[in-house]
BAFI-3210 file (N, C-alpha, C; in Angstrom, 3 decimals, decimal comma, padded with zeros to 6 digits):
// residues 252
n [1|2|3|4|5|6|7|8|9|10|11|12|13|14|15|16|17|18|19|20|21|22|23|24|25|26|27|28|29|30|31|32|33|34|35|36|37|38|39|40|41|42|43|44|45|46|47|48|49|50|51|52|53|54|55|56|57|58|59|60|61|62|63|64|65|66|67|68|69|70|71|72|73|74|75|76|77|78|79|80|81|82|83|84|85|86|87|88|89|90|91|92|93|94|95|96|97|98|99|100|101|102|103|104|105|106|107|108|109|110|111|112|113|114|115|116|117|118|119|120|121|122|123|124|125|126|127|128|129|130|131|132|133|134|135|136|137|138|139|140|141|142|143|144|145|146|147|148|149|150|151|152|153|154|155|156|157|158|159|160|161|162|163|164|165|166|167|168|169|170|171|172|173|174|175|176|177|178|179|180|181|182|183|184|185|186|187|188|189|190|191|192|193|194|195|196|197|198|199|200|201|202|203|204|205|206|207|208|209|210|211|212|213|214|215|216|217|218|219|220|221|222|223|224|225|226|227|228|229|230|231|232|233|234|235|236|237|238|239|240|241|242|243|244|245|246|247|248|249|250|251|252]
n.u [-092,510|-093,169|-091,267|-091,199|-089,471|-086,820|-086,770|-083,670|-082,294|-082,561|-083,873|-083,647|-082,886|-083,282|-086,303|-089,827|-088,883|-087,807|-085,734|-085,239|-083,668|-082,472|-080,165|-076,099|-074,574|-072,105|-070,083|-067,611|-065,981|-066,318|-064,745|-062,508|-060,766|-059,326|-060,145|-061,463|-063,802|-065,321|-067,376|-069,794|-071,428|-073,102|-075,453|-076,205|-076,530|-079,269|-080,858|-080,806|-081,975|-084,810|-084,966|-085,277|-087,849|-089,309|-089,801|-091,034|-093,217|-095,019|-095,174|-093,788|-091,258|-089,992|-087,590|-086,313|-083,893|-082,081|-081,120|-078,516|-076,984|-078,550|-079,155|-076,829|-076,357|-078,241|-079,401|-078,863|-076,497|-076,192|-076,148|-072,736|-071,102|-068,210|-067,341|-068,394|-071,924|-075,174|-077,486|-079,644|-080,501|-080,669|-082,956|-084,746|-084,597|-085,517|-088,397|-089,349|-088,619|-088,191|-086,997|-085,385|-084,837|-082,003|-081,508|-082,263|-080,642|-077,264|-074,224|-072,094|-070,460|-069,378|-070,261|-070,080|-071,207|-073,972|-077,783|-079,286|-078,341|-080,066|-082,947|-085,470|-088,150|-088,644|-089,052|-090,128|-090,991|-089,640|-091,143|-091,083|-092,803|-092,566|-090,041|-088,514|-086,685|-084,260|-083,803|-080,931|-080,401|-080,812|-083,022|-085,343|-083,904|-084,398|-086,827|-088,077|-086,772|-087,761|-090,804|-091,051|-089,091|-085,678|-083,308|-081,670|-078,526|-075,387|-072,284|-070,128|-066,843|-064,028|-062,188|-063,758|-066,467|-069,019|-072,063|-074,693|-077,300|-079,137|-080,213|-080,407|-079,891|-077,977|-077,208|-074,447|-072,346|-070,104|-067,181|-067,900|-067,291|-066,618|-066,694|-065,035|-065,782|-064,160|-062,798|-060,883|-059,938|-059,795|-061,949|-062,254|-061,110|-062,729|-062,176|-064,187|-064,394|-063,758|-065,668|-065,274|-066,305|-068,315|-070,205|-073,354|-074,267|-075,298|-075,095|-074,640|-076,416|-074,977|-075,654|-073,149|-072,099|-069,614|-069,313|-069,336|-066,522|-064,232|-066,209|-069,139|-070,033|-070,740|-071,768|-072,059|-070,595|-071,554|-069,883|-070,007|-068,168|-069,313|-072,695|-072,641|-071,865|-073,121|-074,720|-077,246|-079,664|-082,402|-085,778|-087,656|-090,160|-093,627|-094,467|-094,347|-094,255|-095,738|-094,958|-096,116|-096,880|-099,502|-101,917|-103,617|-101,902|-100,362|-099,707|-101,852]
n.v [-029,786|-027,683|-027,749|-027,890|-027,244|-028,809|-031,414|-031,344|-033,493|-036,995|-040,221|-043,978|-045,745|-045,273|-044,761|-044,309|-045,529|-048,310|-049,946|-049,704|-050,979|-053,577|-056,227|-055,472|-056,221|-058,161|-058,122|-059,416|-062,109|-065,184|-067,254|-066,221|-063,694|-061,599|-060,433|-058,096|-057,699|-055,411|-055,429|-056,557|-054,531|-053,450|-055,212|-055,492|-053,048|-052,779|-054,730|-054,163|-051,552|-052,887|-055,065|-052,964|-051,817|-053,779|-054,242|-051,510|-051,811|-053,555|-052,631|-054,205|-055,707|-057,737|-058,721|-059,672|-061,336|-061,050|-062,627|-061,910|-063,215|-064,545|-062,946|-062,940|-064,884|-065,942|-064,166|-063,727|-063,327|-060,549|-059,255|-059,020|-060,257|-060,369|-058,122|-056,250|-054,379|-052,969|-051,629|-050,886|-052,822|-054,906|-053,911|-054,581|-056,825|-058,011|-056,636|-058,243|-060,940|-061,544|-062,177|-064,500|-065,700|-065,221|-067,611|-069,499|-069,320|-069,146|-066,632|-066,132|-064,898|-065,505|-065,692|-068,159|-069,987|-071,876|-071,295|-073,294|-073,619|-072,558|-073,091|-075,590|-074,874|-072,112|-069,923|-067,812|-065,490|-062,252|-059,406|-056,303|-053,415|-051,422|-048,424|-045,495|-043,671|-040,680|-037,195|-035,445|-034,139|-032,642|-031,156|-033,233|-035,861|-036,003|-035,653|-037,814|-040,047|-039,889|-039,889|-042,283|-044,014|-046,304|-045,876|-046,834|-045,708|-044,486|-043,647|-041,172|-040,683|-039,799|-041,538|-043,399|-045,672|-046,683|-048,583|-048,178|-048,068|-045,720|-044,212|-042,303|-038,617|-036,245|-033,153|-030,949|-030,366|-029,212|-031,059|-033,286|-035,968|-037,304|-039,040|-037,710|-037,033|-036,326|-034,786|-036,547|-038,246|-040,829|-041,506|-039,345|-038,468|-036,094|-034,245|-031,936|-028,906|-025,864|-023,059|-024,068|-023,988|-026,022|-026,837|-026,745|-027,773|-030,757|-034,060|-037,151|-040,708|-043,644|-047,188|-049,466|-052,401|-053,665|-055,524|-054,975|-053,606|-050,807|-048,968|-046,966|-048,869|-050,285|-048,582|-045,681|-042,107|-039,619|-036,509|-034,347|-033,279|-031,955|-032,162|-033,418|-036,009|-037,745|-039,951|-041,373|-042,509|-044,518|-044,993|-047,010|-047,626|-048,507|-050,853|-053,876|-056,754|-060,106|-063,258|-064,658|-063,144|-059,920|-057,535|-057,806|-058,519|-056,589|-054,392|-051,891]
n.w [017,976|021,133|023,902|027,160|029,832|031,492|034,063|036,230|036,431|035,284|035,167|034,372|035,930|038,460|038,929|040,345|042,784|041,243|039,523|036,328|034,687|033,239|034,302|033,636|030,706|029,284|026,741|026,186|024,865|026,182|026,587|026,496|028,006|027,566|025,071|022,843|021,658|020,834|018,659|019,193|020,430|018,820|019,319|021,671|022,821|021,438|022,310|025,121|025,338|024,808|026,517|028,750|028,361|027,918|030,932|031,751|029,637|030,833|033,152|035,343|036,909|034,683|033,516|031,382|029,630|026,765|023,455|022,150|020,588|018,666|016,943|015,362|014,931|013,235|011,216|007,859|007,256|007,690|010,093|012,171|015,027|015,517|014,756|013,917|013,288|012,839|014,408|013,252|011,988|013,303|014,963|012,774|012,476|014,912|014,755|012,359|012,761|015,749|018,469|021,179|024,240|026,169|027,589|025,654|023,551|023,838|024,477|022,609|021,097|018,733|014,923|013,591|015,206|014,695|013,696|013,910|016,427|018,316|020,594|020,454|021,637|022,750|025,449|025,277|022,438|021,920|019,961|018,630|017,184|016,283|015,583|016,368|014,678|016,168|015,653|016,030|019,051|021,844|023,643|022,214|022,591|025,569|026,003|024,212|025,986|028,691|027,901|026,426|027,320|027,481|025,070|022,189|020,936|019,352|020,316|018,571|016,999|015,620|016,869|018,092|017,767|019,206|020,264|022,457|025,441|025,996|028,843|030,540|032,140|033,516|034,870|034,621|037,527|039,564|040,513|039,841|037,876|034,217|031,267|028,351|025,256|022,408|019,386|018,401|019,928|022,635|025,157|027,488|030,773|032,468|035,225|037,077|037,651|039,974|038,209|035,825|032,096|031,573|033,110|034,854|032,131|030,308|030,789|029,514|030,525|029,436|028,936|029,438|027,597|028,825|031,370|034,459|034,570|034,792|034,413|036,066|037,518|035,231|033,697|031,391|031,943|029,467|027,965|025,550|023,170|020,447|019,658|017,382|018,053|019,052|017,933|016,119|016,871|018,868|019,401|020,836|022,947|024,073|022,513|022,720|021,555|022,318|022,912|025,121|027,358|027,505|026,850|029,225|031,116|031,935|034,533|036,451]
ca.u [-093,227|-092,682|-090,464|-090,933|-088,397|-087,173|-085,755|-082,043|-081,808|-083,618|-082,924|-084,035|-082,248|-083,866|-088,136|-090,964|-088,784|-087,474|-084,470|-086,349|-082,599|-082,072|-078,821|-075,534|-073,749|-070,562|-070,057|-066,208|-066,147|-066,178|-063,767|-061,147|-061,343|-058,419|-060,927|-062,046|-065,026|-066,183|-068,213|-070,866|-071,824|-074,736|-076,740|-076,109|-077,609|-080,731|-081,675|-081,045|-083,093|-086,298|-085,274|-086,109|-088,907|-090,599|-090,638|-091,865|-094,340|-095,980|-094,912|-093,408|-089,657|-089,662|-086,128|-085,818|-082,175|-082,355|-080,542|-077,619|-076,096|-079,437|-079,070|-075,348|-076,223|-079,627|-079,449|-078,323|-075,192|-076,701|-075,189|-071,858|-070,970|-067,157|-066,531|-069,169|-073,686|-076,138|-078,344|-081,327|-080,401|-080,799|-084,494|-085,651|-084,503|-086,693|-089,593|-090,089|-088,514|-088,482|-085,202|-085,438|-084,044|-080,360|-081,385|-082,872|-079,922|-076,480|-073,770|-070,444|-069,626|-069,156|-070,895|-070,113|-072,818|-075,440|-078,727|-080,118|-078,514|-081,202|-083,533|-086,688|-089,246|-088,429|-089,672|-090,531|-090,270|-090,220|-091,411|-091,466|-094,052|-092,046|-088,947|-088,299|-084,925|-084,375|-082,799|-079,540|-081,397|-080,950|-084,468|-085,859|-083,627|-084,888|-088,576|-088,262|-086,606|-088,694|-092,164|-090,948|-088,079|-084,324|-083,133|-079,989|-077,726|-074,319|-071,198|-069,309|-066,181|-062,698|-061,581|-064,321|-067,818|-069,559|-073,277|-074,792|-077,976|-079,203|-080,848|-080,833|-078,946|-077,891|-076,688|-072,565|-072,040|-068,420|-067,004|-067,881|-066,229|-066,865|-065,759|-065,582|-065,852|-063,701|-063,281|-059,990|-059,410|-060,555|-062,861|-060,812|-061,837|-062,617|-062,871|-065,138|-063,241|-064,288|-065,197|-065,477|-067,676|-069,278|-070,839|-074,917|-074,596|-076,195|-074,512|-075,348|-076,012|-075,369|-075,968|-072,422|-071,746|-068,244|-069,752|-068,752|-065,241|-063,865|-066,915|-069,535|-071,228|-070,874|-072,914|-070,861|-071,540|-070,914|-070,609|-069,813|-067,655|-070,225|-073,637|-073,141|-070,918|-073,967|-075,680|-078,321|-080,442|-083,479|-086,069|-088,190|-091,496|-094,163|-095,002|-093,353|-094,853|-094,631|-095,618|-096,415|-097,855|-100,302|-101,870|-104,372|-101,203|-100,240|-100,001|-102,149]
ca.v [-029,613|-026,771|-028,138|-027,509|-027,005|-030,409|-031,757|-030,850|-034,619|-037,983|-042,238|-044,795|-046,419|-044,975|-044,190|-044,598|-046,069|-048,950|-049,774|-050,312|-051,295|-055,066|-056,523|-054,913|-057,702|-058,494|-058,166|-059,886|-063,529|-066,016|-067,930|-065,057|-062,639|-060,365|-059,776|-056,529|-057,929|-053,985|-055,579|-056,877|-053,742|-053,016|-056,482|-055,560|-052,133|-053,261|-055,650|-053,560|-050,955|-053,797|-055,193|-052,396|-051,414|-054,729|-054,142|-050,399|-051,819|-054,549|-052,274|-054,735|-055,932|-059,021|-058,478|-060,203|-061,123|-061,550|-063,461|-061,051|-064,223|-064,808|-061,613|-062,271|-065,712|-066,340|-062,999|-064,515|-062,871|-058,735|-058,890|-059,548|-059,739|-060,037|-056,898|-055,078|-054,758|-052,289|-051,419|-050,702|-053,990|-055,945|-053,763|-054,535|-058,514|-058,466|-056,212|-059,283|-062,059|-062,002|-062,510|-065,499|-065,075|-066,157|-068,934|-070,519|-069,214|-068,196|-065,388|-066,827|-063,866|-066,038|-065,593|-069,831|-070,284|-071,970|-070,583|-074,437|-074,016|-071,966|-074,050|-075,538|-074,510|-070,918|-069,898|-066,789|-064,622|-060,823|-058,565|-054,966|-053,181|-050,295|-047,777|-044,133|-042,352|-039,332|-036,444|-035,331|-032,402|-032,449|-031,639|-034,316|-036,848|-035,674|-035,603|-039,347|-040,700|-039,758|-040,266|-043,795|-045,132|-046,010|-045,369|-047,266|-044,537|-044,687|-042,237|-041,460|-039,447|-039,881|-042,623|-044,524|-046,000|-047,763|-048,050|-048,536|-047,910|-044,352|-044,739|-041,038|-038,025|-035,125|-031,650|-031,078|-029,843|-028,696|-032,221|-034,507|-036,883|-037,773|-039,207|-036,562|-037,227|-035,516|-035,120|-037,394|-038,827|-041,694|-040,663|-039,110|-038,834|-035,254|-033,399|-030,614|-027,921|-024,424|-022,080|-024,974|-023,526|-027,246|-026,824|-026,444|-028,390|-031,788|-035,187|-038,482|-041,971|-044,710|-048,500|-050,665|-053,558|-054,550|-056,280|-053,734|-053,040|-049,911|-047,546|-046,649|-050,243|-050,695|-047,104|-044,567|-040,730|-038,764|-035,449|-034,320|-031,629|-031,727|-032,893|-034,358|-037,293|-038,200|-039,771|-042,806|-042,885|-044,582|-045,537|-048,592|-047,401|-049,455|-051,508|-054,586|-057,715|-061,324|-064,932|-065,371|-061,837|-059,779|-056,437|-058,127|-058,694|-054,926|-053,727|-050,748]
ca.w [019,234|021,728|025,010|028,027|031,101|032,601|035,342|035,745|036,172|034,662|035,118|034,383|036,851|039,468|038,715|041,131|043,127|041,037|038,825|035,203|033,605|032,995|034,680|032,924|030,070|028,722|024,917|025,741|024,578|027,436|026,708|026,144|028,623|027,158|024,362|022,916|021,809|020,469|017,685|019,411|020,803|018,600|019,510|023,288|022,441|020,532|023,388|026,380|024,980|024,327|027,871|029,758|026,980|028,201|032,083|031,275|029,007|031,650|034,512|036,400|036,485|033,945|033,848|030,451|029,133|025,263|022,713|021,176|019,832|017,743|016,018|015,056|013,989|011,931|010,502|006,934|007,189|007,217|011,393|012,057|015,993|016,186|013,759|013,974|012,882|012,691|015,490|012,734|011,042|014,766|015,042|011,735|012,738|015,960|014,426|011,761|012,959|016,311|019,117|022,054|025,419|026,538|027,864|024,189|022,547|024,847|023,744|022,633|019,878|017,233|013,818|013,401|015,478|013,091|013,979|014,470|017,848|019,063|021,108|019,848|022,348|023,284|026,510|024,619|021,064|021,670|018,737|018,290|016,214|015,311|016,309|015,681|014,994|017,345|015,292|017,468|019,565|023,435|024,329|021,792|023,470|027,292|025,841|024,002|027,034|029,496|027,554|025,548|027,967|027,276|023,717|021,620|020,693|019,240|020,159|017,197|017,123|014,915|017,785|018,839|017,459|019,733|020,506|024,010|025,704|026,744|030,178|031,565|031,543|034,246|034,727|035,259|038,805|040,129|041,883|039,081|036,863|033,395|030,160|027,244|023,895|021,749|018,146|017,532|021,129|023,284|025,958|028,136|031,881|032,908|036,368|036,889|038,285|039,889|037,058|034,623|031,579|031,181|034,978|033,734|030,554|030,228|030,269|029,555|031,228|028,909|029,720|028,490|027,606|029,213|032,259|035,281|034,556|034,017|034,165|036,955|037,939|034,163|033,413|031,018|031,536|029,028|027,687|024,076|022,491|019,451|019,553|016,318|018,340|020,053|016,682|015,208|018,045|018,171|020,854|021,037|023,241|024,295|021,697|022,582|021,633|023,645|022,392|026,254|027,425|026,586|027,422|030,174|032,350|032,066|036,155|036,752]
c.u [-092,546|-092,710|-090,959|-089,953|-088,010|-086,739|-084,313|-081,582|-083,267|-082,885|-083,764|-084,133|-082,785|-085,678|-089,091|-090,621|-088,013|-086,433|-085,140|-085,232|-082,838|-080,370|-077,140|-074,929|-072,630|-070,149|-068,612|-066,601|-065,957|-065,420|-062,111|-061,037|-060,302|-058,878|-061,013|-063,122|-065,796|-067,100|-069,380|-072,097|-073,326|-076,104|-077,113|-077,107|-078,929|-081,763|-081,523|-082,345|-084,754|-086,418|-085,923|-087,757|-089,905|-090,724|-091,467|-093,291|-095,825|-095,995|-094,960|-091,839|-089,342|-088,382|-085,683|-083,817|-082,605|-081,153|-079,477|-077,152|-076,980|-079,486|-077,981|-075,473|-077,489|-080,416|-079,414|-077,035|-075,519|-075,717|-074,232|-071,591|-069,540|-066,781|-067,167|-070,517|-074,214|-077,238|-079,756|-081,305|-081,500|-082,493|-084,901|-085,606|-085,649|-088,104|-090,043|-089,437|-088,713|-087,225|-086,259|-084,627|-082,511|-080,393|-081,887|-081,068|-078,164|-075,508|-072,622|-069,787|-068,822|-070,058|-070,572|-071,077|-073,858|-076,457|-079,732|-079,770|-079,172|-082,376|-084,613|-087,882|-088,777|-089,334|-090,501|-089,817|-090,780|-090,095|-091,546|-092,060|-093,164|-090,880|-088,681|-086,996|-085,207|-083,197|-082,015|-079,904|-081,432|-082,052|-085,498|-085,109|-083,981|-086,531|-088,561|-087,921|-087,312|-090,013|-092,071|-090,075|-086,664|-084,561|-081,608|-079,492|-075,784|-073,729|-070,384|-068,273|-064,798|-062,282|-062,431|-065,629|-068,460|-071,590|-073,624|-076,515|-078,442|-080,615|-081,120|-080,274|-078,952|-077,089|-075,462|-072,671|-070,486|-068,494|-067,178|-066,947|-066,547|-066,062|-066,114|-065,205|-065,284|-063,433|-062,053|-059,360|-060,474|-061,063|-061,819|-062,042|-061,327|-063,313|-063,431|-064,624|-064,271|-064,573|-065,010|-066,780|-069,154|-070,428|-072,254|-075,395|-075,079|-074,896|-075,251|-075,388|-076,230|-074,863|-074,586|-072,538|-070,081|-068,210|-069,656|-067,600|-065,062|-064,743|-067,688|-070,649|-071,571|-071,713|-071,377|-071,668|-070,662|-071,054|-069,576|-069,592|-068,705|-071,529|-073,482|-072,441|-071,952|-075,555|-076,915|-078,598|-081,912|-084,537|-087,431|-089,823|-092,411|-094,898|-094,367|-094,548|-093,995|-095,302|-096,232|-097,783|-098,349|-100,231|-102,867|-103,072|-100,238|-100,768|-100,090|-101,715]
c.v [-028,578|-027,793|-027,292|-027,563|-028,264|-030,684|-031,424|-032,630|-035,701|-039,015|-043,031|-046,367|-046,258|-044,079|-044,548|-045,991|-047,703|-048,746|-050,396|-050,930|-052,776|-055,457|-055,889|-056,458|-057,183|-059,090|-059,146|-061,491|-063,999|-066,861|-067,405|-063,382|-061,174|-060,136|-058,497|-056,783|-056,480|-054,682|-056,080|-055,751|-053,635|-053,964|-055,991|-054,161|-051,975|-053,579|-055,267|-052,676|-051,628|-054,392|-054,309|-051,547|-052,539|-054,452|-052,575|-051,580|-052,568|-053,721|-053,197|-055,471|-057,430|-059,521|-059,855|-060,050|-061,750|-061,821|-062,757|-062,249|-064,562|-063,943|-062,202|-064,099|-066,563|-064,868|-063,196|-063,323|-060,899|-058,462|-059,635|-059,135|-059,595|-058,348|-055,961|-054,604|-053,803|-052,447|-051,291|-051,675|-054,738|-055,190|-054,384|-056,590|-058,613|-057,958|-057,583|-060,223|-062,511|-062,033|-063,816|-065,240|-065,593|-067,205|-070,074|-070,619|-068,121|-067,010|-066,100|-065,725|-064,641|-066,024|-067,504|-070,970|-070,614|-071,412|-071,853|-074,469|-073,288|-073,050|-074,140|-074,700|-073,507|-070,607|-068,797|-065,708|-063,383|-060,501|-057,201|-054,655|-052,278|-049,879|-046,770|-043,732|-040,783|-038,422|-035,983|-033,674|-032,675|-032,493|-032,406|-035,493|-037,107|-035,957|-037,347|-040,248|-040,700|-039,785|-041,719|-044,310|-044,872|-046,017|-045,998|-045,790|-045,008|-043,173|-042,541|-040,062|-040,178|-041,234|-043,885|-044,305|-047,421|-047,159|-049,002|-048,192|-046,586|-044,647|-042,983|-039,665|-037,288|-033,596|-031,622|-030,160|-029,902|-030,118|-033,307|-034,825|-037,515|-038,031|-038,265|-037,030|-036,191|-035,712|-036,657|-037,768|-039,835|-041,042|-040,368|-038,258|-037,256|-034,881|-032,399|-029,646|-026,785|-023,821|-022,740|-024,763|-024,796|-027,262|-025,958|-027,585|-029,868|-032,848|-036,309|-039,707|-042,876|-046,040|-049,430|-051,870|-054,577|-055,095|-054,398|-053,497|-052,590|-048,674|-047,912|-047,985|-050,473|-049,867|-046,641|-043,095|-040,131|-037,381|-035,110|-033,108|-031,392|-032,390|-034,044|-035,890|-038,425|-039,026|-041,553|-043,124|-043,054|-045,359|-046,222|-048,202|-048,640|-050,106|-053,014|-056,048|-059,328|-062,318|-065,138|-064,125|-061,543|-058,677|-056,668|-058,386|-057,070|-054,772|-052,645|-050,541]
c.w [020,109|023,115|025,975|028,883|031,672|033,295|035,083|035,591|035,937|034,596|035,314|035,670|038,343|039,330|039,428|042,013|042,804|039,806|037,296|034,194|033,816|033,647|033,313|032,136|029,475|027,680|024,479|025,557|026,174|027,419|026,673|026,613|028,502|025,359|024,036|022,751|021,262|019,190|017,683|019,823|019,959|019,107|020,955|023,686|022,344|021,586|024,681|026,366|025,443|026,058|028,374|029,118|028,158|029,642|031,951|030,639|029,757|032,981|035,633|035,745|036,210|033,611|032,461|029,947|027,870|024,516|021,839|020,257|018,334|016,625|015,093|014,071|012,846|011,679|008,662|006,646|007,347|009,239|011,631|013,677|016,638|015,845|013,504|013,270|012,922|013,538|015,021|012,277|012,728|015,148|014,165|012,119|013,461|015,782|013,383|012,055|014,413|017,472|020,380|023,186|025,206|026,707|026,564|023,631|022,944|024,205|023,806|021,800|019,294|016,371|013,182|013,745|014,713|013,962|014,870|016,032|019,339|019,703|020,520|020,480|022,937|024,340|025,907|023,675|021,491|020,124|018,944|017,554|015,533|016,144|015,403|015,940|015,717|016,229|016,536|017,834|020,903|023,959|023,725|022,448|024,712|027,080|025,258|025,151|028,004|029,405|026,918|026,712|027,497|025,506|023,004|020,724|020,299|019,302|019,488|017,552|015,882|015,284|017,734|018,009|018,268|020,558|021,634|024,154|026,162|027,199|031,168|031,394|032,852|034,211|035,436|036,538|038,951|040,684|040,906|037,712|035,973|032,449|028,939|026,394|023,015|020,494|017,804|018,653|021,548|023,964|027,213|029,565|032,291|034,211|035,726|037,994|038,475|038,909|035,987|033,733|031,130|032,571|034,200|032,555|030,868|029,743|029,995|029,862|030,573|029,617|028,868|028,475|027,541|031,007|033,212|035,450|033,897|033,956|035,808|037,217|036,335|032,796|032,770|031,669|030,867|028,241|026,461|023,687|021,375|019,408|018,254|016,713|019,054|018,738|016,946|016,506|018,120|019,324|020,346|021,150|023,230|023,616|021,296|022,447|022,050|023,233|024,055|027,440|027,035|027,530|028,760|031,241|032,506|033,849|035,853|038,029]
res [x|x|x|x|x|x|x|x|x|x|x|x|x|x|x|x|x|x|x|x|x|x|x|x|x|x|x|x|x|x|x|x|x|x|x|x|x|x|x|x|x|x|x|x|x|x|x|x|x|x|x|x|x|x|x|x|x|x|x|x|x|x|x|x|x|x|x|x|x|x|x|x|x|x|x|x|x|x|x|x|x|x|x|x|x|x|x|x|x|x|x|x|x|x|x|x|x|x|x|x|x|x|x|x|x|x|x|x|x|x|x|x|x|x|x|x|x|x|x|x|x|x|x|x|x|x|x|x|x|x|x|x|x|x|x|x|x|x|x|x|x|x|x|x|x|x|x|x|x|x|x|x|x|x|x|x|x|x|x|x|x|x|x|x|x|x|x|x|x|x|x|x|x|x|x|x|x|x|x|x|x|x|x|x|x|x|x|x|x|x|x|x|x|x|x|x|x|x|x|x|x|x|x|x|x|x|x|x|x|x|x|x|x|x|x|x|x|x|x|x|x|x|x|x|x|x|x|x|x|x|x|x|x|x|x|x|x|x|x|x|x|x|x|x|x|x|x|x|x|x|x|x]
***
């Protein structure tokens, strides 16, 4: 498809006036709060994404919280949430089976979890119909986000693999402060200096999952020595199905 020109900036977080993200969560165990907890990351991913998928899709702020724990434990072993799962595994779960909110089924990040201790009577089963991978292309990521919604995305580099939510993105200005992605380092927290050749270039606003400590109200931004660090990204769009909704409660 031929691109057009787009905003220098785009969020989810802020659209016609309202905040279309879902409250930020916390992938660290709860009972062990000097956790790392990095292995849950992909469930937290999956289901932020579908969260803000579903108020987009009803246009109004249903503000669903969904079941990461369900993923990690009546999967038959294919997701694993202390050590680490597959973000297309955890779609292909909720496209045919289905996920349940938090409140059916809570988040402890344990895989011991039998599955029976999901509640009987679910308030409600989301479903997805489908989900497309985004080849790693800047103005295909700005064009899926802004015509489908947020997007699960993992940053991959030498150091770090962890996958998060992508919620927006903006243009580097002199004065700001981000985390850069480099090939064989942690993200390492750069100013933007006078005469800095990144000043223009495009960053990005992903959605974590380590409650709000440590990043921007629990938001990363970041910006990437190689596109290719910026990989397996894959966005949801409005095709969210609801044991309880339907498309007659869709706000025009």
């Amino acid at each position: 498809p031929t691109f057009d020109t787009y905003a220098e900036s785009f969020d989810w977080r802020n659209r016609h006036g309202r905040n279309w993200m879902t409250s930020v969560k916390n992938q660290i165990e709860p009972d062990n709060p000097n956790s790392i907890g990095n292995g849950g990351c992909w469930a937290f991913a999956a289901c932020s994404a579908i969260e803000a998928s579903i108020n987009l899709q009803f246009n109004m702020l249903l503000e669903y919280d969904l079941s990461e724990q369900e993923l990690g434990s009546c999967s038959d072993g294919t997701l694993v949430i202390p050590t680490g799962g597959s973000t297309t595994d955890a779609l292909d779960y909720i496209k045919y089976t289905g996920v349940v909110t938090e409140e059916c089924m809570p988040f402890l990040n344990n895989d011991t979890i039998p599955c029976s201790n999901k509640c009987d009577n679910p308030q409600d089963i989301i479903r997805i119909s489908n989900y497309e991978y985004i080849p790693t292309q800047e103005d295909l990521f700005k064009y899926k986000l802004i015509n489908f919604g947020p997007i699960t995305g993992r940053i991959n580099n030498k150091y770090l693999r962890h996958m998060m939510c992508l919620c927006g993105y903006g243009t580097i200005h002199e004065g700001d402060t981000l985390s850069y992605l480099y090939y064989d380092k942690a993200p390492v927290i750069y100013p933007i200096e006078t005469g800095d050749p990144l000043i223009g270039k495009t960053y990005w606003i992903y959605k974590n999952s380590y409650g709000h400590k440590g990043d921007e109200s629990g938001y990363m931004y970041v910006i990437f020595e190689r596109s290719s660090f910026q990989d397996l990204h894959y966005v949801i769009g409005s095709n969210i199905i609801s044991s309880i909704y339907n498309e007659d409660d869709v706000i025009c």
